[in-house]
C-alpha positions as CSV (number, residue, x, y, z in Angstrom):
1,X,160.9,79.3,149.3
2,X,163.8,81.2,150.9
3,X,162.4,84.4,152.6
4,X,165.0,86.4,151.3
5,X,163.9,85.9,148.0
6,X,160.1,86.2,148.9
7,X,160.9,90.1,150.0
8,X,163.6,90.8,147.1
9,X,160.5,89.5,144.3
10,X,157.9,91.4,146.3
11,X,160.2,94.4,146.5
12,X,161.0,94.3,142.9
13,X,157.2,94.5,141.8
14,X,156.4,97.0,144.2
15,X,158.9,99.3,142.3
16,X,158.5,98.4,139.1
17,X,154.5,98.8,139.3
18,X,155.8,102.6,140.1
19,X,157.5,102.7,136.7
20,X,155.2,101.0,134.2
21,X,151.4,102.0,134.4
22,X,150.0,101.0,131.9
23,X,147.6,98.0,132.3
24,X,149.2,95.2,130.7
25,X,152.4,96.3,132.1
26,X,151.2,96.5,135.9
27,X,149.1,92.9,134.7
28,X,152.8,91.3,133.3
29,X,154.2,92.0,136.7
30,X,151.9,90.2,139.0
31,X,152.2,87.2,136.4
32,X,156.0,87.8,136.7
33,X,155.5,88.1,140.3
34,X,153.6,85.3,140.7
35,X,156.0,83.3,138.5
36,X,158.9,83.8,140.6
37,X,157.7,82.7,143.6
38,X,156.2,79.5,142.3
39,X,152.9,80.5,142.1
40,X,152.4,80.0,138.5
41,X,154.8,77.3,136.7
42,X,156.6,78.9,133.4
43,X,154.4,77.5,130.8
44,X,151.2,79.1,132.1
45,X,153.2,82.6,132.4
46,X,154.0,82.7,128.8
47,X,150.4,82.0,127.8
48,X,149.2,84.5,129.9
49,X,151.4,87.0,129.1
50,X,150.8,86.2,125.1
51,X,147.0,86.2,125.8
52,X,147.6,89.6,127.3
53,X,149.7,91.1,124.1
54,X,148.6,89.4,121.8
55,X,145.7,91.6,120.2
56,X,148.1,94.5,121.0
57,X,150.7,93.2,118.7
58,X,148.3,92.1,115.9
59,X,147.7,95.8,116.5
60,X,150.8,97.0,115.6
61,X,151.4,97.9,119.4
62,X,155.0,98.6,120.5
63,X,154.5,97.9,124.1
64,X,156.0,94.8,123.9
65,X,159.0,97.0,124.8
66,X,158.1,97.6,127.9
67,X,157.9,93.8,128.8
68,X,161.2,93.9,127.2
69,X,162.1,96.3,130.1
70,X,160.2,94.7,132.5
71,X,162.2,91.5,132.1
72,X,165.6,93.1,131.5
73,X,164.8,94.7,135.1
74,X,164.0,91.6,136.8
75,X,167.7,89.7,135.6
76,X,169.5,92.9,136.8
77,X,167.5,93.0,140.2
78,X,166.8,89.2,140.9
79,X,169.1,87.5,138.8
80,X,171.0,86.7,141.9
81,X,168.7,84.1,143.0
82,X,168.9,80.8,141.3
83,X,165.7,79.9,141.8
84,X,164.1,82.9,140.2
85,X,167.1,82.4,137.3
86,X,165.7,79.4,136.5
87,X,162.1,79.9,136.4
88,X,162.8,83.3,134.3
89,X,165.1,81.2,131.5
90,X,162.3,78.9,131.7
91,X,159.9,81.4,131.0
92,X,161.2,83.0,128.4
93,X,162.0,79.7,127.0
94,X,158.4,78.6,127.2
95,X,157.8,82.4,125.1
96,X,159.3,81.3,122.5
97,X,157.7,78.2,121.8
98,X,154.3,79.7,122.0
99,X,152.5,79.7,118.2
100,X,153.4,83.3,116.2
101,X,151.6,86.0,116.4
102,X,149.5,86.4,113.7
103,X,147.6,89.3,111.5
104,X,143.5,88.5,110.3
105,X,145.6,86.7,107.1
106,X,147.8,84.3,108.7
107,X,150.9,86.4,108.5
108,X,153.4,86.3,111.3
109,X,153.4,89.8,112.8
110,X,156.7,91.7,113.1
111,X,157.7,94.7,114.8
112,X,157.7,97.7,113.1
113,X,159.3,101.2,112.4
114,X,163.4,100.6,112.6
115,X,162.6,97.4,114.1
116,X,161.3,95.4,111.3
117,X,163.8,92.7,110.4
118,X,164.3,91.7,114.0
119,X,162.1,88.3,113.8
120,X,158.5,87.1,115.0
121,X,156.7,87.3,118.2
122,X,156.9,85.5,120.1
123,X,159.3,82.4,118.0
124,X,162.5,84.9,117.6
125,X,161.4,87.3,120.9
126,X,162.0,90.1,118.7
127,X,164.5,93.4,120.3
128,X,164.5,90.9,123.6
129,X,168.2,90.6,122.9
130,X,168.7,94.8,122.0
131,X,167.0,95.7,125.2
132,X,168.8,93.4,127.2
133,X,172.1,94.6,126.0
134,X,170.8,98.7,127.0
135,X,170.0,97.5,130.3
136,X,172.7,95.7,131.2
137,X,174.6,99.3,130.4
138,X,173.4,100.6,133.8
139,X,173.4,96.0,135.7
140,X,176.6,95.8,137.8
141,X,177.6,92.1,137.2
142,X,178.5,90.0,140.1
């Protein structure tokens, strides 16, 4: 892998672990992490990162947000490096072909509060497509 992209991924963690402290969001960044620089292929992200929120959604848990955020961060920072491009539409990709989340009786979770309505987890990434759009408010676009 280029080194350039090696210290720009590395980089990016390293900051973001400064923002989001919470366990599973400090966990969803070294799986990011390792996903961008090929150390885990796409498919195995997504399960891991579903294994992670899984019970949190069933939950009723919003911080599927911050993954949101997490994400969003990652296009604006190292969405300049194809390689990393690729492996992050690939992973998302792979998200959304993962099984739904489901509650004890078999219903497909949804979020909740004002965003109910916007689809299941993981088939329809629910508020991906909201929080991309508020993030890329601040992304300057090359």
């Amino acid at each position: 892998m280029n080194d350039s992209i090696c210290i720009s991924v590395t980089s990016w963690a390293e900051a973001v672990r400064k923002l989001w402290m919470g366990a599973e969001s400090q966990s969803a960044v070294n799986i990011l992490q390792r996903l961008f620089l090929g150390e885990e292929d796409p498919d195995s992200a997504a399960k891991t990162i579903a294994a992670l929120y899984n019970p949190l959604l069933q939950q009723g848990s919003q911080s599927i947000f911050e993954l949101w955020e997490i994400i969003c961060d990652a296009v604006g920072v190292l969405g300049c490096h194809p390689v990393v491009d690729e492996r992050l539409v690939n992973f998302i990709n792979a998200l959304s072909e993962l099984p739904d989340v489901t509650d004890q009786s078999g219903t497909p979770v949804k979020p909740g509060g004002s965003w109910f309505g916007f689809g299941v987890f993981w088939r329809d990434l629910p508020v991906l497509a909201v929080a991309y759009r508020e993030a890329s408010d601040g992304m300057a676009f090359v």
